[in-house]
Chimera marker file (.cmm) of the C-alpha trace (Angstrom):
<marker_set name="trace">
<marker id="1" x="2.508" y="39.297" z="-50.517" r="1" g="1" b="0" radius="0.5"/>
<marker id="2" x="-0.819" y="38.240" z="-51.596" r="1" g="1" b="0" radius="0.5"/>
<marker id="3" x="-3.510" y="36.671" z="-49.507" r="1" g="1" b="0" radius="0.5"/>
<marker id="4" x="-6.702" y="35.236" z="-50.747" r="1" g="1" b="0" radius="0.5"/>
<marker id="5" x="-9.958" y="34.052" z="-48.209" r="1" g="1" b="0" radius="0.5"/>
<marker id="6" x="-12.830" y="32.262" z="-50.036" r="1" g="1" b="0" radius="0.5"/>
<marker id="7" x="-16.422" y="33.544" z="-48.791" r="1" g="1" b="0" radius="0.5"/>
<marker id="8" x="-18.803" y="30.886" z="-49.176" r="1" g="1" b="0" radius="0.5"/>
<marker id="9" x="-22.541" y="30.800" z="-48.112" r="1" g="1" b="0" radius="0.5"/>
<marker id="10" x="-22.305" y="28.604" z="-45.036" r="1" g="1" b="0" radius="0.5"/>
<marker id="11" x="-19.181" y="30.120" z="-44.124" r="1" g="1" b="0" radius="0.5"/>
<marker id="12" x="-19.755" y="31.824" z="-40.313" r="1" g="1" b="0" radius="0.5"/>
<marker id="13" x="-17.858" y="35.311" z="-39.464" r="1" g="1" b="0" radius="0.5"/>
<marker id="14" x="-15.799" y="33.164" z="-36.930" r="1" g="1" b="0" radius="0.5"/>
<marker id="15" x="-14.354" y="31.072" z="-40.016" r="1" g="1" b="0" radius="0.5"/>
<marker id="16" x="-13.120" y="34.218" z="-41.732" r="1" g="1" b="0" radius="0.5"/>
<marker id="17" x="-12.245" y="36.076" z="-39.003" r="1" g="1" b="0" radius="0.5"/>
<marker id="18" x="-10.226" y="33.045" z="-37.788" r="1" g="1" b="0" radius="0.5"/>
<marker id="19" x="-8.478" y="32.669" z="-41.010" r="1" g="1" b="0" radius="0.5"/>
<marker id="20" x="-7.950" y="36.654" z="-41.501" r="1" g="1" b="0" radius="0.5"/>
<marker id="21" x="-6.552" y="36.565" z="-37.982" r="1" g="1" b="0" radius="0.5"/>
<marker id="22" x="-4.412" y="33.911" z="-39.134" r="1" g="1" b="0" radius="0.5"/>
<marker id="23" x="-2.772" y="36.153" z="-41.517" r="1" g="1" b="0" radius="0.5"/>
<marker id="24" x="-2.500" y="39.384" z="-39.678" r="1" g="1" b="0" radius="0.5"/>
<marker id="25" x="-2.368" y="38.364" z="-35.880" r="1" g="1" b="0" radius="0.5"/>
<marker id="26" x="-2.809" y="41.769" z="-34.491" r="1" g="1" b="0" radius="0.5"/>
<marker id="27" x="-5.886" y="42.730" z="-36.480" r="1" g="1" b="0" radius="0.5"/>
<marker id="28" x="-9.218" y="41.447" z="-36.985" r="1" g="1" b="0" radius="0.5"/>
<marker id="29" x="-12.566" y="42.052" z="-38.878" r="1" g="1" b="0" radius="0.5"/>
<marker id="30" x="-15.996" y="42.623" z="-37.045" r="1" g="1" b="0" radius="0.5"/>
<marker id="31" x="-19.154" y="42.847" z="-38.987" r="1" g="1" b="0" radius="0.5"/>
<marker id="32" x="-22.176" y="45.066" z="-38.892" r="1" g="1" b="0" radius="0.5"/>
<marker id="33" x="-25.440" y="45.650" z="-39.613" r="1" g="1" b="0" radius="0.5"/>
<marker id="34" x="-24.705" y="48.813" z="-41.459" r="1" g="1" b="0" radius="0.5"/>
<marker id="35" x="-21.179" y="50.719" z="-42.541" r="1" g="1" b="0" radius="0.5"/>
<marker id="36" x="-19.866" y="52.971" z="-40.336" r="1" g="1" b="0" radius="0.5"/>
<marker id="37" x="-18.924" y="56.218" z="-42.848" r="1" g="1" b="0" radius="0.5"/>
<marker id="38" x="-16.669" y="58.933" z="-42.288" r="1" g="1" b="0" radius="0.5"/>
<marker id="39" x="-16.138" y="60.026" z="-38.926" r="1" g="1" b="0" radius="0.5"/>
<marker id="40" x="-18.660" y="57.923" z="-37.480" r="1" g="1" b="0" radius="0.5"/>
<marker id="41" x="-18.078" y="55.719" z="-34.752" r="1" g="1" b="0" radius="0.5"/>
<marker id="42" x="-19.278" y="51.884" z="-34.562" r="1" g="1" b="0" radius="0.5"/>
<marker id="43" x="-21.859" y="50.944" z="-31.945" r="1" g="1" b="0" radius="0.5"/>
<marker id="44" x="-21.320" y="47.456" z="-30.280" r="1" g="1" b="0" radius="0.5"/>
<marker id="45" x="-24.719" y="46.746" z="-30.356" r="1" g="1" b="0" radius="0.5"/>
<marker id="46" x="-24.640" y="47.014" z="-34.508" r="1" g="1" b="0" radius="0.5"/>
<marker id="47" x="-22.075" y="44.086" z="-34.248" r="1" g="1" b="0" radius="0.5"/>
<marker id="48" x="-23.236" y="40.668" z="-35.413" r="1" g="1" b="0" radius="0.5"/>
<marker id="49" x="-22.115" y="37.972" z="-33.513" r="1" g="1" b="0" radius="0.5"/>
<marker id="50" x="-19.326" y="35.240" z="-35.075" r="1" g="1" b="0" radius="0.5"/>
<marker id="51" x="-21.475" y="32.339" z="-35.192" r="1" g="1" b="0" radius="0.5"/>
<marker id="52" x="-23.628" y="34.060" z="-38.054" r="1" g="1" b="0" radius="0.5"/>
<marker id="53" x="-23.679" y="32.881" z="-41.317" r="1" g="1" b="0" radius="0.5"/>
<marker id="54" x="-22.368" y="35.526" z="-44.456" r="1" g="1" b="0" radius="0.5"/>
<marker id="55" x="-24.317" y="34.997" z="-46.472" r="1" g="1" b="0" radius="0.5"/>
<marker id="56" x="-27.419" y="35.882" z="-43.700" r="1" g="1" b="0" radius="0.5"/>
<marker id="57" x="-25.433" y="39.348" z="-43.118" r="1" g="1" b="0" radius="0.5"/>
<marker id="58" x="-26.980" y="41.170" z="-46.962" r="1" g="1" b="0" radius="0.5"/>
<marker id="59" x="-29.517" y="40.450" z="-49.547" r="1" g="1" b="0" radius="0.5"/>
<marker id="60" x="-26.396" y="41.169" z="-51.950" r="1" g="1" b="0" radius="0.5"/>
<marker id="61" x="-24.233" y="39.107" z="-50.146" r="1" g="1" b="0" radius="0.5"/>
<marker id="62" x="-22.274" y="37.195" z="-53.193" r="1" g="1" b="0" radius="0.5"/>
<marker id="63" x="-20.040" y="34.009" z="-52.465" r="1" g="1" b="0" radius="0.5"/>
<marker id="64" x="-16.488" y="34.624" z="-53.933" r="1" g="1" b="0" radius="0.5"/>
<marker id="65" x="-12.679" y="35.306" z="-53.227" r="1" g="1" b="0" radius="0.5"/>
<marker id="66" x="-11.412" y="38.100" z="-51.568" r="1" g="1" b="0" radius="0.5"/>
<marker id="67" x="-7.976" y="39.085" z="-52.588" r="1" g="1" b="0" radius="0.5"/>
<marker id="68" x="-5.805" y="41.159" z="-51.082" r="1" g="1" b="0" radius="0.5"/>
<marker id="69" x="-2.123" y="41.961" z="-49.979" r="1" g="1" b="0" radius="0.5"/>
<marker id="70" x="0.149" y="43.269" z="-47.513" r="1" g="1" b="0" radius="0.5"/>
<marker id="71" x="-0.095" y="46.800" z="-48.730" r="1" g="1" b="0" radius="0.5"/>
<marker id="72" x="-3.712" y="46.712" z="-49.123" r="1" g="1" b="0" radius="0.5"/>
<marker id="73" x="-4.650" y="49.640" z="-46.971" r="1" g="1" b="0" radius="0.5"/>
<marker id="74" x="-7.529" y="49.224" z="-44.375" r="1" g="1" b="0" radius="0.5"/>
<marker id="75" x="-10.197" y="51.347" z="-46.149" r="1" g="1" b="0" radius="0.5"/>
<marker id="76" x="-9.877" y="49.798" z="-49.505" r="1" g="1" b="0" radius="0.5"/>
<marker id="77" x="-10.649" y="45.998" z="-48.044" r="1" g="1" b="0" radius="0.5"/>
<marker id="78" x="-13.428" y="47.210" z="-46.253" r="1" g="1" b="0" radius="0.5"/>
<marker id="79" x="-14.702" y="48.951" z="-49.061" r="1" g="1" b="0" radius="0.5"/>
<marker id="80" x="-14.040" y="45.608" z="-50.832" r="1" g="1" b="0" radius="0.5"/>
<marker id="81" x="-15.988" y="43.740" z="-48.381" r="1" g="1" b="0" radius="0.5"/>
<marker id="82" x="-18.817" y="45.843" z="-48.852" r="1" g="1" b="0" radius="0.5"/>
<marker id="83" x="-18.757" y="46.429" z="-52.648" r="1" g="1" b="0" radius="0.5"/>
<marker id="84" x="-17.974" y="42.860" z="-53.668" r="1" g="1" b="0" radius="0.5"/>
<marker id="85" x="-19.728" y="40.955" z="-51.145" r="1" g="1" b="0" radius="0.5"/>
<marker id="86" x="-22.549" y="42.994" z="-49.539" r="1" g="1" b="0" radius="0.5"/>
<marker id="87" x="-21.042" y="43.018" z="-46.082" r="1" g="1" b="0" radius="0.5"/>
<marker id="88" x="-20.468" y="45.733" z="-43.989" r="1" g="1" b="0" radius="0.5"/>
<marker id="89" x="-16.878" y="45.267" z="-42.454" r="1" g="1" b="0" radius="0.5"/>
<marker id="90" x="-14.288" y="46.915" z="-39.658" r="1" g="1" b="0" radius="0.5"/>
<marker id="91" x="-10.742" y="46.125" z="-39.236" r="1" g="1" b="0" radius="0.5"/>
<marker id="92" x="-9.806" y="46.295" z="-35.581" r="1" g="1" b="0" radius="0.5"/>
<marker id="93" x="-6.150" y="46.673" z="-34.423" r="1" g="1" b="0" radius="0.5"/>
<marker id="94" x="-5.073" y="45.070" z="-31.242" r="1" g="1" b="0" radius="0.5"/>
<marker id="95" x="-3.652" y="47.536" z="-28.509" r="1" g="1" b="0" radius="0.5"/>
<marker id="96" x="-2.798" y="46.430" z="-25.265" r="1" g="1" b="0" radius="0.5"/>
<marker id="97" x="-5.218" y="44.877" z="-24.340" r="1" g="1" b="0" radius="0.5"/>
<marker id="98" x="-8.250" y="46.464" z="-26.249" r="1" g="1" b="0" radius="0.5"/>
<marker id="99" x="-9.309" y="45.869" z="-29.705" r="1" g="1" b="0" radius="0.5"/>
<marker id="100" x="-9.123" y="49.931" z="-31.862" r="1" g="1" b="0" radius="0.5"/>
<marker id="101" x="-11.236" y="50.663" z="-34.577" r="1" g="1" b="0" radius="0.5"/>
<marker id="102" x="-8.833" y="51.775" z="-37.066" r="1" g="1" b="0" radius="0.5"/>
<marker id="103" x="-10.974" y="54.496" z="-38.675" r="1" g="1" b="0" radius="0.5"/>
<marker id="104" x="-8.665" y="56.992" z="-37.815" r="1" g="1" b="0" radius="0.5"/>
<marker id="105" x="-5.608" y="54.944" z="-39.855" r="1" g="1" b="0" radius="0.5"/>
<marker id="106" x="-7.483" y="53.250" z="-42.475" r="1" g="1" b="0" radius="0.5"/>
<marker id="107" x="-5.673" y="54.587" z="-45.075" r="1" g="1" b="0" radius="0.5"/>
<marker id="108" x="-2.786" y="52.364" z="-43.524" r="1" g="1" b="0" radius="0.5"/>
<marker id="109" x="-1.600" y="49.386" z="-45.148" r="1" g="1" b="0" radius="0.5"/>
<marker id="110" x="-2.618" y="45.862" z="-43.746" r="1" g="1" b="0" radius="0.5"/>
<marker id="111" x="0.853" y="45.346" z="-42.694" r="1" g="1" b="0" radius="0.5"/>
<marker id="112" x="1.737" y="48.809" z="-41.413" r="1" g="1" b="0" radius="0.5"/>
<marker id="113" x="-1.460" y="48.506" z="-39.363" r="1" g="1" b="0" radius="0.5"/>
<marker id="114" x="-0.544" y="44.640" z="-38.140" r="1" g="1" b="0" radius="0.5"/>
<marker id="115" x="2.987" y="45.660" z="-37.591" r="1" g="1" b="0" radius="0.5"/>
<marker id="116" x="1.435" y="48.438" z="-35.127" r="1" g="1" b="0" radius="0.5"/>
<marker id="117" x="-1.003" y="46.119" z="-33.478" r="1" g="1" b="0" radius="0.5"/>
<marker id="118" x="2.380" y="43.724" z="-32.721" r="1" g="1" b="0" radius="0.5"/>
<marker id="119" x="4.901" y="46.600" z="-31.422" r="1" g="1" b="0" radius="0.5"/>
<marker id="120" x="2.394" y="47.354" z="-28.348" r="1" g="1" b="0" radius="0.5"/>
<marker id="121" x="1.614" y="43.911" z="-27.937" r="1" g="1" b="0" radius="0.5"/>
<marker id="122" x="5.833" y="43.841" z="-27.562" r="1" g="1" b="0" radius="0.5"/>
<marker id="123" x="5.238" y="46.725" z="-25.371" r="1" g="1" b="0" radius="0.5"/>
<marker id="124" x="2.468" y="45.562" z="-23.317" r="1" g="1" b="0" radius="0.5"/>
<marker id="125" x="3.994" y="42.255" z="-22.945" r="1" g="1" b="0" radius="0.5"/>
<marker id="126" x="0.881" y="40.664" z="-24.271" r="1" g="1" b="0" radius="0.5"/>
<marker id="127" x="0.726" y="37.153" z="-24.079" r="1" g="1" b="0" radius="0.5"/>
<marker id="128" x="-3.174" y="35.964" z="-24.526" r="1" g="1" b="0" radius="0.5"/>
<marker id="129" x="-5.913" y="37.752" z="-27.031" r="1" g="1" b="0" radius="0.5"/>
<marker id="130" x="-9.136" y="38.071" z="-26.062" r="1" g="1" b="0" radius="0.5"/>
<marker id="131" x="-10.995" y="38.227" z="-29.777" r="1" g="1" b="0" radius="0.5"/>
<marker id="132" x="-13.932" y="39.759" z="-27.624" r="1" g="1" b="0" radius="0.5"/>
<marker id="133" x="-12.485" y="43.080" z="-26.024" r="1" g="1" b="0" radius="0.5"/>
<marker id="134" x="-13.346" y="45.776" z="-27.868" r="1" g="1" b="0" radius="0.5"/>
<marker id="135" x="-13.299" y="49.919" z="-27.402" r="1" g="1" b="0" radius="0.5"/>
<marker id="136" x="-16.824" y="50.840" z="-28.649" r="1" g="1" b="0" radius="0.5"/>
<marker id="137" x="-19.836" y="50.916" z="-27.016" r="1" g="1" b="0" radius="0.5"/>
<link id1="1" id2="2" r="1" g="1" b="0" radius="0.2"/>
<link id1="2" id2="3" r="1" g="1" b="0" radius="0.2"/>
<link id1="3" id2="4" r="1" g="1" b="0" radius="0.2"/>
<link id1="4" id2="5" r="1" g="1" b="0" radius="0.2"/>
<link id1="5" id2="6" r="1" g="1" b="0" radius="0.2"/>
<link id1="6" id2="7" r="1" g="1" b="0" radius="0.2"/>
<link id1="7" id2="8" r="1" g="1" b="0" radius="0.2"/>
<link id1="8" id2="9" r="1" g="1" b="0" radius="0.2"/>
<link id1="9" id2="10" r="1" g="1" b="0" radius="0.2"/>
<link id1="10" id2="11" r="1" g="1" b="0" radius="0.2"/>
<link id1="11" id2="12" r="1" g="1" b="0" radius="0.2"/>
<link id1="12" id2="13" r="1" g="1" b="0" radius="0.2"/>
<link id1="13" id2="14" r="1" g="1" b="0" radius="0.2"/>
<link id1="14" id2="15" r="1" g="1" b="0" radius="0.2"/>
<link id1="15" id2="16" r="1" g="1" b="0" radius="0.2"/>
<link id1="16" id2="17" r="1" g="1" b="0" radius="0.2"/>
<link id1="17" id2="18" r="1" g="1" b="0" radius="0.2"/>
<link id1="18" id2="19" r="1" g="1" b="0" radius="0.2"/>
<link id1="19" id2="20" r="1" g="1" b="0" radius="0.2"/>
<link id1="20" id2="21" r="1" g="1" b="0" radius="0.2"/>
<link id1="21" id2="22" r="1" g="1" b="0" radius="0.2"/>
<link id1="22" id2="23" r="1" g="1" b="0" radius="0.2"/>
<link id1="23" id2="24" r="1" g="1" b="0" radius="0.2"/>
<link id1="24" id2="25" r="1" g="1" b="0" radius="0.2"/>
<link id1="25" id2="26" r="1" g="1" b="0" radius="0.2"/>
<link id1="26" id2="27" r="1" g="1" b="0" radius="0.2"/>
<link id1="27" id2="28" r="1" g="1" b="0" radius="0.2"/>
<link id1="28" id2="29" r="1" g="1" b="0" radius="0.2"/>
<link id1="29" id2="30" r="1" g="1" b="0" radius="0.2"/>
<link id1="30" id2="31" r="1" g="1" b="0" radius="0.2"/>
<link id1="31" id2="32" r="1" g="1" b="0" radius="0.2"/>
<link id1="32" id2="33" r="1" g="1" b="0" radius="0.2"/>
<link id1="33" id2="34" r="1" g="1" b="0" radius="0.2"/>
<link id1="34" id2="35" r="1" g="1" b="0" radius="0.2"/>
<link id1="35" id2="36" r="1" g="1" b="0" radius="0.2"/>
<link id1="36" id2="37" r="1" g="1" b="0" radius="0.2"/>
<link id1="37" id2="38" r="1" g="1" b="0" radius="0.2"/>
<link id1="38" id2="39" r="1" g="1" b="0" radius="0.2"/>
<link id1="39" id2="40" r="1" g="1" b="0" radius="0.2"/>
<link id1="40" id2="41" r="1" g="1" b="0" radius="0.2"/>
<link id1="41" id2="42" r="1" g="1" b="0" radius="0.2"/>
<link id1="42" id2="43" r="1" g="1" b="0" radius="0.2"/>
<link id1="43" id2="44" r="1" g="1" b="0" radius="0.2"/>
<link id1="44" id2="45" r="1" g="1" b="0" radius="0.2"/>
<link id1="45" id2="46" r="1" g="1" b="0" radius="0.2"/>
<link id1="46" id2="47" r="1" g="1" b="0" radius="0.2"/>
<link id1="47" id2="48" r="1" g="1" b="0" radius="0.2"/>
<link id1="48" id2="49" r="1" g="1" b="0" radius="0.2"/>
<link id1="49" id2="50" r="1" g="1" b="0" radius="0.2"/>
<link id1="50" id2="51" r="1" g="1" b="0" radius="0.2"/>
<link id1="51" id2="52" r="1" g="1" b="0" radius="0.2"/>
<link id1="52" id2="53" r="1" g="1" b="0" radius="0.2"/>
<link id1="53" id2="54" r="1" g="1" b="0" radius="0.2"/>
<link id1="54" id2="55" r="1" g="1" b="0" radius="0.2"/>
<link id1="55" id2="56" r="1" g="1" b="0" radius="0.2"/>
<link id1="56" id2="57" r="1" g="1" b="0" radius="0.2"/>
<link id1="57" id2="58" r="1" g="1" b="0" radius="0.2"/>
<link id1="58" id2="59" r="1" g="1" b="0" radius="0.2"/>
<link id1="59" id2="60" r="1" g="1" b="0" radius="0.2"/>
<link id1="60" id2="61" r="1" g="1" b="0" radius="0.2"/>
<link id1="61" id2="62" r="1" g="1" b="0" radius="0.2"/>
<link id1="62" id2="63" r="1" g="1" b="0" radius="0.2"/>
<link id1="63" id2="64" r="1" g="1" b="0" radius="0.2"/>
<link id1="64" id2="65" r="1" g="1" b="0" radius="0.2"/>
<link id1="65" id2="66" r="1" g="1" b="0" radius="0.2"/>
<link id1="66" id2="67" r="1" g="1" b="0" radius="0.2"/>
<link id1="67" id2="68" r="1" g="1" b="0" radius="0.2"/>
<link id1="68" id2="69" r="1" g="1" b="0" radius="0.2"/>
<link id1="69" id2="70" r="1" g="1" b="0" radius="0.2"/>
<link id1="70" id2="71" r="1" g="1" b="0" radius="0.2"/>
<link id1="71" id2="72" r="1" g="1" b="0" radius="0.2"/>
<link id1="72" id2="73" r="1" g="1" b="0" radius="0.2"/>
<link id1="73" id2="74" r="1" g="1" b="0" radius="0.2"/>
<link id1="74" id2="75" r="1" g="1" b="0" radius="0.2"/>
<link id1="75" id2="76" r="1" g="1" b="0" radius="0.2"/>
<link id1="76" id2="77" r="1" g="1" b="0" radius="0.2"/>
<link id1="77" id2="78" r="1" g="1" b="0" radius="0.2"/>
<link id1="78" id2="79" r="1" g="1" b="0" radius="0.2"/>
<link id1="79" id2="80" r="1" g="1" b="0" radius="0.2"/>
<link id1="80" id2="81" r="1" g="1" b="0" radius="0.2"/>
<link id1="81" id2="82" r="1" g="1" b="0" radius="0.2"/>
<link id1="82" id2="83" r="1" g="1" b="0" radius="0.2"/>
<link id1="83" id2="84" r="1" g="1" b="0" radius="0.2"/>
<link id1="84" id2="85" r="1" g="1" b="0" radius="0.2"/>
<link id1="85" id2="86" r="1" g="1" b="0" radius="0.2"/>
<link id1="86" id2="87" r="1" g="1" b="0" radius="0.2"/>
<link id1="87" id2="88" r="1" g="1" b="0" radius="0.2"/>
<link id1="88" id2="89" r="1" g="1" b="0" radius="0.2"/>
<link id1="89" id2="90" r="1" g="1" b="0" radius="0.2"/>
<link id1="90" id2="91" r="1" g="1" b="0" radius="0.2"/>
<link id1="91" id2="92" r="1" g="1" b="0" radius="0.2"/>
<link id1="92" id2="93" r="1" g="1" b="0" radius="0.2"/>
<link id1="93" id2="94" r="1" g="1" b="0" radius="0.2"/>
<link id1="94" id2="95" r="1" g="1" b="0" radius="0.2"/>
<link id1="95" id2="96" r="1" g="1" b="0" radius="0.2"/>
<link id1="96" id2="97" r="1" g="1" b="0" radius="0.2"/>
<link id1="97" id2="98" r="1" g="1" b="0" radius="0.2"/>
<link id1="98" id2="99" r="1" g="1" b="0" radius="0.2"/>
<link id1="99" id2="100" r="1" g="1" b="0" radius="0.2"/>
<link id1="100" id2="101" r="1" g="1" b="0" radius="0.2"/>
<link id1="101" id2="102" r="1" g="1" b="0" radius="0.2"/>
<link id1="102" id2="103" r="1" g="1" b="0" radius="0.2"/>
<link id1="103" id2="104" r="1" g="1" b="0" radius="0.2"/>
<link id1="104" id2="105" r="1" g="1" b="0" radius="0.2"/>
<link id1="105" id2="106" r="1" g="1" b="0" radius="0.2"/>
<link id1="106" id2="107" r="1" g="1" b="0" radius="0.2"/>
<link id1="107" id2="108" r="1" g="1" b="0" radius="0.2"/>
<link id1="108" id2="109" r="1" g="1" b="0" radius="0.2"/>
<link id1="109" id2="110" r="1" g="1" b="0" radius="0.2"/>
<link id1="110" id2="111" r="1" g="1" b="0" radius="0.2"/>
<link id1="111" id2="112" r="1" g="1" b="0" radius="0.2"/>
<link id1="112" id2="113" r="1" g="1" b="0" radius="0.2"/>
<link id1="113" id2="114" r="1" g="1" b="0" radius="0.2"/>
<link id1="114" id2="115" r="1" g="1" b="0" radius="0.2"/>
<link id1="115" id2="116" r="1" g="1" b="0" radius="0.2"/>
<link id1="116" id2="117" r="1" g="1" b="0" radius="0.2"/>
<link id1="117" id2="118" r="1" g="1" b="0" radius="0.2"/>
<link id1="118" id2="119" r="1" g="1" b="0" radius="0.2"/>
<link id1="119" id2="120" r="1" g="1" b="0" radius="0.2"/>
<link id1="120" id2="121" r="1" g="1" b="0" radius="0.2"/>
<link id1="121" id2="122" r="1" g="1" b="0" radius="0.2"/>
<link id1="122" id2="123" r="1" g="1" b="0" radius="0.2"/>
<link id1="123" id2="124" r="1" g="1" b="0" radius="0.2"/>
<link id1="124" id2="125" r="1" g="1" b="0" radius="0.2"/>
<link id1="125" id2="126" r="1" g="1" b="0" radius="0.2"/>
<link id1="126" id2="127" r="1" g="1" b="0" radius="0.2"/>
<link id1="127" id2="128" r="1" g="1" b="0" radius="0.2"/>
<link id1="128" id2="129" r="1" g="1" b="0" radius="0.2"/>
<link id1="129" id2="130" r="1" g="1" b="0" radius="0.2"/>
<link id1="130" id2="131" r="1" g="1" b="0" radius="0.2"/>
<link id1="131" id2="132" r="1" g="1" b="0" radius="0.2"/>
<link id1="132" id2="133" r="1" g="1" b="0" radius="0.2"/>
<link id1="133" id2="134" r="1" g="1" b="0" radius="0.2"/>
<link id1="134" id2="135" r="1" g="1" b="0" radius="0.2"/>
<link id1="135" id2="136" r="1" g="1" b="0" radius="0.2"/>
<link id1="136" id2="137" r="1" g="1" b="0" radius="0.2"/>
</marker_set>
């Protein structure tokens, strides 16, 4: 299936992430200050907070549509993010009840990774997300 998000300008990471989440439930996509490259863990204190602009995140940031589908895998939206719009992107799968960086799976599809996120919610009988809870530091 394909999905499409427009990026404007005034557009703040909450307003995508809300309508990415709205798509795949049990991911989401944090923003950084720099990418995090192979085998390198994110730092919580690189995050940018959700009620920042886009467009403030790059001096390359370019307003636009991002396209992608179900079997998009992981790696290639981030690296979409980054080389279409200047903005350095993580997809985060929910488990339990912490938010995983998916490094380790990002050649995943979207779905597969969503699908993953929603059997341990099953699991965990998880009932309420917190967008917040994270496992880096």
């Amino acid at each position: 299936m394909k999905h499409s998000i427009q990026l404007h300008s005034r557009q703040t990471i909450k307003e995508f992430r809300k309508e990415f989440n709205s798509i795949f439930p049990y991911l989401k996509i944090e923003f950084f200050h720099e990418p995090s490259g192979k085998g390198k863990l994110l730092s919580k204190d690189k995050m940018i907070g959700s009620d920042e602009i886009l467009s403030r995140l790059s001096n390359t940031f370019q307003e636009g549509e991002l396209v992608f589908y179900n079997i998009t895998k992981v790696e290639d939206l981030e690296k979409s993010l980054l080389q279409d719009f200047g903005l350095c992107a993580q997809v985060f799968r929910k488990s339990g009840n912490l938010w995983l960086e998916t490094s380790a799976t990002d050649s995943w599809s979207l779905e597969q990774q969503n699908e993953e996120g929603k059997s341990l919610a099953v699991h965990w009988n998880i009932e309420k997300e917190d967008l917040n809870d994270h496992d880096i530091y």
